[in-house]
C-alpha angles and dihedrals in degrees: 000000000000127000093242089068087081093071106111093013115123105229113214098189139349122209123197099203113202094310091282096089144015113208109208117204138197123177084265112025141037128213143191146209105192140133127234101234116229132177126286088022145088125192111178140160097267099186131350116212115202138014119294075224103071092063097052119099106007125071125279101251088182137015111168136161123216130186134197080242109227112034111257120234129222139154094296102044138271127345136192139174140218133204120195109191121199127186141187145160084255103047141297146256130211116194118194110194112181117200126194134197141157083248106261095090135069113261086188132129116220120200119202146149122274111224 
């Protein structure tokens, strides 16, 4: 799936849980952003921008994922950064999740659909 295909959608309710995951719900399906931890990496929700509020009850108008592109290096080790934006007629949202690694892991945020 890809994070566009909430646009349209009418969102119920949205979770943060624990910065690790948002759970994403419809009347009729539930989604995720999310990141399979793995050793010698950390991907987390770094800073949320808006009010979950503002997305529940009126169709999503944009939903659209953005990278730093090429993970940055440092001392310990690569970094990347991902930007979630969320819009409605109501307000939006933007979510920045970082994820670290020693380079040899994914930094990456998956989206998908619960079952």
């Amino acid at each position: 799936m890809q994070f566009t295909d909430l646009m349209g959608k009418t969102l119920v309710s949205v979770e943060n849980v624990n910065n690790e995951q948002i759970v994403f719900r419809t009347a009729d399906e539930s989604y995720r952003l999310f990141h399979r931890q793995d050793c010698c990496e950390e991907v987390l929700v770094e800073s949320i921008i808006g009010d979950f509020d503002d997305l529940i009850g009126t169709p999503i108008l944009l939903a659209e994922e953005a990278t730093s592109g090429e993970p940055v290096w440092g001392e310990e080790g690569s970094s990347t950064w991902t930007f979630y934006k969320l819009r409605t007629v109501k307000g939006s949202v933007d979510i920045r999740w970082h994820g670290t690694s020693n380079g040899y892991y994914s930094e990456s945020v998956e989206f998908e659909k619960v079952s």
